[in-house]
Each structure stands twice: as C-alpha cells, then as structure tokens.
C-alpha positions in Angstrom: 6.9 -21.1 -18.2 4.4 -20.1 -20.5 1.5 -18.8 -18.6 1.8 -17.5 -14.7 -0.5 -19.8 -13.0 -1.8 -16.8 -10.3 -4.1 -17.7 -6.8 -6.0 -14.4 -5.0 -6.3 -14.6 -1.9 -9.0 -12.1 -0.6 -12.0 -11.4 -2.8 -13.1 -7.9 -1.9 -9.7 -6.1 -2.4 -8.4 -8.5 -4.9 -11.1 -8.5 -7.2 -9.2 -6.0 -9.4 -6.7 -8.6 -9.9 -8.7 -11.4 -10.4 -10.0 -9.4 -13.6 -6.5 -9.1 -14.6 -5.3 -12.2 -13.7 -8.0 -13.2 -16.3 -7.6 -11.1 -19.4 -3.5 -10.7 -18.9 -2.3 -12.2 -21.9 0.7 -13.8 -19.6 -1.6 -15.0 -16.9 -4.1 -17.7 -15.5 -6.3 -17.5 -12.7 -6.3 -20.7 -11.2 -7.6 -20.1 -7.7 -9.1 -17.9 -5.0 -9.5 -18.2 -1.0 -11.8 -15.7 0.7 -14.1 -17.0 3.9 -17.3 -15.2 2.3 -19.4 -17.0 0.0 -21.1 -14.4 -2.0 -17.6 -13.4 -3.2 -16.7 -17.0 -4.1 -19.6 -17.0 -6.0 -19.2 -13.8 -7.5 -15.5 -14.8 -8.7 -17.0 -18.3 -10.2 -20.1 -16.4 -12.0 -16.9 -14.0 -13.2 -14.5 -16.7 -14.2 -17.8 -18.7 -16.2 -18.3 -16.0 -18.3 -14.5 -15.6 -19.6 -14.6 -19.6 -20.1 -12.1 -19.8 -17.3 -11.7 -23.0 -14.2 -10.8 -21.5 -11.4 -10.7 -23.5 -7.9 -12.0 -21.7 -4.9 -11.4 -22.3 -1.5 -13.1 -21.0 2.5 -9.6 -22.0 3.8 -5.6 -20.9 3.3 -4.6 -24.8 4.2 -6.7 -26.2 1.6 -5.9 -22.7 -0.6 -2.0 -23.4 -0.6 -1.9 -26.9 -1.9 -3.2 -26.0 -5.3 -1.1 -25.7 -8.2 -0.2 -22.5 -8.9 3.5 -20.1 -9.1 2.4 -17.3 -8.0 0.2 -15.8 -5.3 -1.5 -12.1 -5.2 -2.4 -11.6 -1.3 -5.5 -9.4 -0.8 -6.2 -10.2 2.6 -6.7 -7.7 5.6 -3.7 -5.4 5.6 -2.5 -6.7 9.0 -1.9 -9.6 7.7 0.2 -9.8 4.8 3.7 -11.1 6.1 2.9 -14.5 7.9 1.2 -15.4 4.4 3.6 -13.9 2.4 6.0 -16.0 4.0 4.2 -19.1 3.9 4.0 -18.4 0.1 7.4 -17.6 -0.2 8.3 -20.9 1.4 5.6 -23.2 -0.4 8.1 -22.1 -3.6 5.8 -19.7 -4.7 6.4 -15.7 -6.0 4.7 -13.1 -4.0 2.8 -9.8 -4.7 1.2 -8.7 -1.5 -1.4 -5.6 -1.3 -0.3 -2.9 1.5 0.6 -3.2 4.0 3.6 -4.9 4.5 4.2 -6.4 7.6 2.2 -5.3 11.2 5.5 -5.5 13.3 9.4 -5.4 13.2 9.7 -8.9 13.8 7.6 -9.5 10.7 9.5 -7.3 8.1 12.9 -9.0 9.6 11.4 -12.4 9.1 9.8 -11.3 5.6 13.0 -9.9 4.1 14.9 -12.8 5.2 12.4 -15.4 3.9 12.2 -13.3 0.3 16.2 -13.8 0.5 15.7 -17.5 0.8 13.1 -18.1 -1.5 14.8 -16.5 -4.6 11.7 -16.1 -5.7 9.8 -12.4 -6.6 8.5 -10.6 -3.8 6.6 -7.4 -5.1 4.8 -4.8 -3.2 1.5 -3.0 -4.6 1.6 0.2 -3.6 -0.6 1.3 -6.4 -0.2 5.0 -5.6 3.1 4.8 -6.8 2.0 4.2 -10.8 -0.4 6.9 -11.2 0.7 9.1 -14.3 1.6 11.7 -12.0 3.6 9.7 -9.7 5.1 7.5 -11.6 6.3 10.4 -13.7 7.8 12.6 -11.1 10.1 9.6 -10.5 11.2 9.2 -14.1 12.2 13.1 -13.7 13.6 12.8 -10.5 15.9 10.0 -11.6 16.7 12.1 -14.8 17.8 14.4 -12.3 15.2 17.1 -13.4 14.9 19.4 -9.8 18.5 18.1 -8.7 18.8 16.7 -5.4 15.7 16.1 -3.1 15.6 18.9 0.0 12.0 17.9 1.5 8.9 16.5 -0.2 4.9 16.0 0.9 3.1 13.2 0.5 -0.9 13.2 1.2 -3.5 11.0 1.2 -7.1 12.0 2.8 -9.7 9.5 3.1 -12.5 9.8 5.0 -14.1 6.6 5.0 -16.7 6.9 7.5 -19.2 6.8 5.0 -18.6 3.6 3.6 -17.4 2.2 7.4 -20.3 -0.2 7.2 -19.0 -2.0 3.8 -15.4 -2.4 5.4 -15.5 -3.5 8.7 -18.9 -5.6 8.8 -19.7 -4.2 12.5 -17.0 -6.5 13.4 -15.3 -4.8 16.5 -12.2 -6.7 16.1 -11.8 -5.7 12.5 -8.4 -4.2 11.8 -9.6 -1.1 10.5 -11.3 -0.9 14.0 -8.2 -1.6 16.4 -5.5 -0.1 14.6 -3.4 2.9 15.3 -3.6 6.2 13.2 0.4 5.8 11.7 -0.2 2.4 10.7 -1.8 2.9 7.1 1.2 5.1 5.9 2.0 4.0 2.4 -0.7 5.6 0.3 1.5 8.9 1.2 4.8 7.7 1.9 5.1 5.2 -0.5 5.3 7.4 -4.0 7.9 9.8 -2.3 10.5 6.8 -1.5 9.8 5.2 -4.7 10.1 8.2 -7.0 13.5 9.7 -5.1 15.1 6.2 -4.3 15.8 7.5 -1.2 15.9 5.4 2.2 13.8 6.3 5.5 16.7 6.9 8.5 14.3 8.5 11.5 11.2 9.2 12.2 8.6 11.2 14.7 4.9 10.6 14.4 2.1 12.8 15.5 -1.9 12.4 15.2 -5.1 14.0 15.6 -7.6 12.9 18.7 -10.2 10.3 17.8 -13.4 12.3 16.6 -16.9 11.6 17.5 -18.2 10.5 14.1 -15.6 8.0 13.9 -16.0 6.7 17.8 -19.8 6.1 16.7 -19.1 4.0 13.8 -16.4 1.5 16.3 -12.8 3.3 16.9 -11.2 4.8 18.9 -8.1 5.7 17.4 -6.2 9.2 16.2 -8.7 10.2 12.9 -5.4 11.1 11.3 -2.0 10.3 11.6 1.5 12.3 10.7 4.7 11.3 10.3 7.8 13.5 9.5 10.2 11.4 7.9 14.1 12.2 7.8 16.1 10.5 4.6 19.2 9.5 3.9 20.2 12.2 2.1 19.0 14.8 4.6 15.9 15.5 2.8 13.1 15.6 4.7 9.1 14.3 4.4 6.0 15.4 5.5 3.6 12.2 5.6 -0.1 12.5 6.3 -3.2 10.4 6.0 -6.1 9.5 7.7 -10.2 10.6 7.8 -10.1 14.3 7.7 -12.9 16.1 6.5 -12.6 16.9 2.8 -14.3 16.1 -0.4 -13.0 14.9 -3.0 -10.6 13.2 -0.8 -7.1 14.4 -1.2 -4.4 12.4 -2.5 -1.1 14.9 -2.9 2.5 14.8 -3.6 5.2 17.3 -4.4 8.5 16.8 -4.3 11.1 20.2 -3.5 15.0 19.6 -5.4 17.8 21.7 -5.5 17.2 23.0 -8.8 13.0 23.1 -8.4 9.9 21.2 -8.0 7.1 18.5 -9.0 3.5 18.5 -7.4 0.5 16.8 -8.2 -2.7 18.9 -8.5 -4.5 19.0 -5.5 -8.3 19.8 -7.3 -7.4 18.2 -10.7 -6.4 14.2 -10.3 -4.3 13.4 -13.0 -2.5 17.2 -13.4 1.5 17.4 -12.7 3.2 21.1 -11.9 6.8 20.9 -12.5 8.9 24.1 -11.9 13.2 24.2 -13.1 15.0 26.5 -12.8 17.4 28.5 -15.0 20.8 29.9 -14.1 19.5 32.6 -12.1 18.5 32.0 -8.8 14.4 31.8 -8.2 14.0 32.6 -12.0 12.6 29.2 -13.7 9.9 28.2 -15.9 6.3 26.3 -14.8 4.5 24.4 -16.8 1.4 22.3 -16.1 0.3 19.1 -18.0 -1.4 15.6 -17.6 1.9 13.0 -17.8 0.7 9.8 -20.5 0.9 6.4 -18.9 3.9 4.6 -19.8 1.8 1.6 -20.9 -1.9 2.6 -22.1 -3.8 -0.2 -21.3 -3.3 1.9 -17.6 -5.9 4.1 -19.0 -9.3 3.6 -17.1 -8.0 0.9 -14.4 -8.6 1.2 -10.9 -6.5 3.7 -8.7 -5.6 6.1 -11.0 -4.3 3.3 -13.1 -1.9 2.0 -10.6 -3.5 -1.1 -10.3 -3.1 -2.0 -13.9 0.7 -1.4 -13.5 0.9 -3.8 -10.0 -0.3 -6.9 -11.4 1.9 -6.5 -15.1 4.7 -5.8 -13.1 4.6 -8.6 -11.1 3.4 -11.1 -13.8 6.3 -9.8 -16.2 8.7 -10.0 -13.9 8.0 -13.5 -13.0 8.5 -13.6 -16.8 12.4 -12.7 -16.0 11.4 -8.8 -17.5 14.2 -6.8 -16.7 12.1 -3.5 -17.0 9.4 -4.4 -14.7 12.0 -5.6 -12.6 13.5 -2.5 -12.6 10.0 -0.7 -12.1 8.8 -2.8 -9.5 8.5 -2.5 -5.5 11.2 -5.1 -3.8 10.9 -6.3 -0.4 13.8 -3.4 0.7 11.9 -0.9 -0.4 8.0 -2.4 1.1 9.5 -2.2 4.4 10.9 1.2 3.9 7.6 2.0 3.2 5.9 0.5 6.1 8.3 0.7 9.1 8.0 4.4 9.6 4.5 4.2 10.1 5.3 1.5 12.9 7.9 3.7 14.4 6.0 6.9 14.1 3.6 5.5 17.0 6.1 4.2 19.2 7.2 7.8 18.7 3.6 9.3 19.8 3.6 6.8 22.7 7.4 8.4 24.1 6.1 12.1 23.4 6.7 12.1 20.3 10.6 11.0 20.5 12.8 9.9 17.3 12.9 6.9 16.2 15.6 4.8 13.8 14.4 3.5 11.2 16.6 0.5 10.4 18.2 -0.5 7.2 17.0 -4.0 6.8 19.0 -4.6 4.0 22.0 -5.1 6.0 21.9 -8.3 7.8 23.6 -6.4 11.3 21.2 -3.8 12.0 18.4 -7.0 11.7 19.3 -8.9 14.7 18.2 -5.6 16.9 14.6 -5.7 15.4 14.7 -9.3 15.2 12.3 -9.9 18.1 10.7 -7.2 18.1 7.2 -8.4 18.3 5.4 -5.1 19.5 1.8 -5.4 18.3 0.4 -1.9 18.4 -3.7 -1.7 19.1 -6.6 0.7 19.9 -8.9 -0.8 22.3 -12.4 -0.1 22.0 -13.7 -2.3 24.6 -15.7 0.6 26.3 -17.7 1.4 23.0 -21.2 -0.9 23.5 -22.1 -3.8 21.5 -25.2 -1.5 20.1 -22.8 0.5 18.0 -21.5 -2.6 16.0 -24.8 -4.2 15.8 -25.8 -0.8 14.3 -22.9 -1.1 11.5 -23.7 -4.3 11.2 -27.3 -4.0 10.2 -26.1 -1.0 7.5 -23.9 -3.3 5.8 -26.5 -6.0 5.4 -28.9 -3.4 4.2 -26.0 -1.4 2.2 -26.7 1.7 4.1 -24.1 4.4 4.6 -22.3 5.1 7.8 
C-alpha cells in the first residue's frame, strides 16, 4: 500500500482530519459524508485548492461503497459503534472520534467485530497526546513515581456559549438528551492511557441541571463525576461537565508511590513532577513544558493531540510498530467509555457500585452482551420557543 486511501465521515468535527488526511505525506482523502451542504462545499473548496478529488456524499449507503481502506468517523458521539462496525465489516480500518460506543451491547459487539475484522481499530482521544499527557505516561511507564495510588483527571467545559453552533436548536440532538456521565473520556481517558491500568468499579455522582443550561434545551446534571476504582487498587477522581470557569479547565495529576505528575491548572502546556529521594516526604520539584515527541504536533488542534490521532492511525495502517504501540486499541476505548455508562446506572441506584467488565475476556462478555440500556434526558416539558430561539442564533451566529 502506498498511500492510505482515508473517507471522513462528519464535516464539522472532522474537519481537522480532513486537513491532515490532505497534507499527510502517507495519506489521501478520497471521500467525505456529512448531511449539510455548506460543509460539503466547504471540504470541495478545501480539497480544490490542494489539487486534490475528493468524492462527497449526503448519505452513509452511498458513502460506504467508495474506494477507500480506511475510514475516520466524526459523526455525533452517540453514534460511533454501529458505523464503526459497519466499517469494520465493509474490510475497512477504523479510527473513530469519542465516544466509543452509547451502550454495553455496543462495546461487546464493537470489540468482537474489531476481533473479526483484523483490521486497526484506533480511538482518538486526543487528550491523551498533549505534551503533558502524553509525557506523564512515558514517565509513568519508566516507572518515575512508582506505582499509581490515586490520580485526577479534569476537564471543564462550559459550552453554553457556543450551544447554538452545536446542537442547531435541534431538541433531539445528543448533546441535548444525554446524561451528565456520558462524555467521560476527555478526563478519564489520559489517566488509563498513561498508567496502563484497567477500570474494575465504579460510582458516579452529578450536579442538578442549572437554569442557564435548561434555557438553552437540557435538562440534564451540568456536570458529572465518576470515582473510578483500578485494578491495581489505585483509585480516580473523574470530572467533567459545564461548570462555571474561564479558561476552561482541563487537569490531570497522577499520585505514585514514590511521587507525582500534574498538569498546570492556569498554564496549558506546563507539567509539575515531584520524586522522591530516600527519605520519606523529602524529594525534588521541578516544573517545565514537556517537547512533543514528533514536532509537526506543534500548533495543531487540541493541544496537539489531534496531529498525533490521525499519524497514529495512518502509520499504523502502515504496519508501524511504534504507533502501534502508542495508539488507543479497541480494549482500551471501552475502558475509557464504559465507566461513564456505568457511573449513571450508579446515580440512578443511589449511587451504588458498579463492575466495570473486562471485555477483553470473551466470559465476562456474554453478561453485557444484551445489554441494550439506552440512557436519556427528556426534555419534552421544555417549549418549542426555546429551540426556535437557538435555532435562530445559530443561523445568525449569535452566542448562547
């Protein structure tokens, strides 16, 4: 194979890796699928002026049959796993943006197809490869702070602002019926990839719904928590969600048995390590800006993270033994995602335990394996003025 022939589907999202797809020197675009036109027409003003033919398609039937090995999916994040799995069997390699899978059922079913595939299945959880991140894993494998004993992983958005640009005043849009665990990644993610480390239980708490988000078209918790036990015994303080702060805050530190890694919680792009010696509770800090592993990470999108997704996945295609090794397998994806799944059913039993299975064994699978629980918020009580309101921002590009 000399070039990876790469199809996006989802426009708005996967525009970032559409420019890659583009310029990566491994790479082809070939084809993209979104249901809004303007975006079409953005990508084919985009691929003109690289000199590039790239199909474009309204529909995922007509999307699929196109010639292409690989397939980016950039779609709405409760949707990845029945397309990943229709990929997956059409023959072709999958990365798919987060999250994962929307139930139990689906990240049985995903795993199982990836397994019969053969082909790559490769998560992007971008917050995994910022220079930070990605470098507290590199010293945690070294075995820099020793053995994991709890770690934090934080990621505040408040998106009210920009509401209007992401759910179109469409009252069914996901962001708009989904519960307040279920985007869980962004903070959970980085912790499990760095330690290596595999989710066993979880509880899950959230915040009421507040009135500024109610008036834009949900109803759910504004933020959601999950504490997180692993393997190990360590254990993980996961929280996300709309909480009023700004600059957003997007957090991690990691406690060993011989010290401790956290990113700077002002300064994006600042790690704090602290070892210690042979004395107990006498160590050295120090406080520095880790260098991307690659440079051409400098400048992309998400910290650089997203540079690091799509190489990964295109090199590993490639047979790449190091991106292989650096990349997010299907295991690991629904380690990331499951919690957040489990944390509500935890919130809706008072805030009970619950398993988290290990999917990689084929026994604990058949227990989850129709488990088809779709969690959602209803907002039918909030009036059809409020998303005619949103509505009408987005088409004049208002804020929320």
């Amino acid at each position: 194979m000399s070039k990876v022939k790469i199809g996006v589907f989802g426009g708005y999202r996967g525009m970032t890796m559409i420019r890659q797809a583009i310029d990566h020197p491994d790479a082809s675009l070939v084809a993209v699928c979104d249901k809004y036109e303007p975006l079409l027409e953005q990508c084919r003003s985009l691929a003109s002026e690289h000199g590039v033919k790239v199909e474009l398609f309204a529909d995922f039937d007509d999307f699929i049959q196109c010639d292409m090995d690989a397939v980016v999916l950039a779609n709405y994040a409760n949707e990845h796993a029945p397309y990943a799995i229709r990929c997956l069997e059409s023959g072709r390699h999958v990365m798919s943006e987060v999250l994962t899978c929307a139930t139990l059922k689906e990240a049985v079913e995903l795993v199982e197809a990836v397994e019969r595939s053969g082909k790559v299945y490769q998560y992007a959880e971008n917050y995994c490869y910022f220079n930070t991140t990605f470098e507290m894993r590199q010293r945690y494998q070294r075995g820099d702070i020793g053995e994991l004993m709890h770690a934090e992983g934080e990621y505040i958005h408040d998106c009210s602002s920009i509401w209007p640009q992401i759910t179109y005043g469409e009252r069914e849009h996901w962001r708009n019926t989904m519960y307040s665990t279920f985007y869980c990644t962004h903070s959970l993610g980085p912790i499990l990839f760095a330690s290596g480390l595999r989710p066993v239980s979880v509880v899950g708490f959230e915040t009421r719904n507040m009135p500024f988000m109610r008036e834009l078209g949900t109803k759910a918790g504004t933020a959601g928590m999950e504490i997180v036990m692993l393997e190990n015994g360590a254990m993980v303080k996961s929280i996300h969600g709309g909480l009023k702060r700004e600059p957003g805050s997007i957090n991690y530190q990691m406690y060993g048995s011989k010290g401790s890694m956290e990113t700077d919680r002002w300064e994006f792009g600042n790690l704090h390590v602290y070892l210690e010696g042979d004395r107990n509770c006498v160590g050295e800090h120090v406080r520095y800006v880790p260098e991307f592993t690659i440079k051409d990470a400098e400048g992309a999108g998400h910290g650089g993270g997203d540079f690091f997704t799509t190489h990964y996945f295109v090199r590993q295609i490639l047979g790449d033994d190091d991106a292989r090794k650096n990349s997010i397998d299907v295991y690991q994806a629904v380690d990331m995602c499951m919690p957040g799944i489990l944390a509500y059913r935890s919130i809706l039993n008072g805030n009970a335990p619950q398993v988290v299975p290990n999917l990689r064994l084929k026994e604990e699978r058949d227990k989850y394996r129709n488990d088809d629980i779709r969690y959602l918020v209803s907002n039918e009580d909030i009036p059809n003025s409020v998303f005619e309101m949103v509505r009408q921002k987005w088409i004049k590009g208002e804020p929320g």
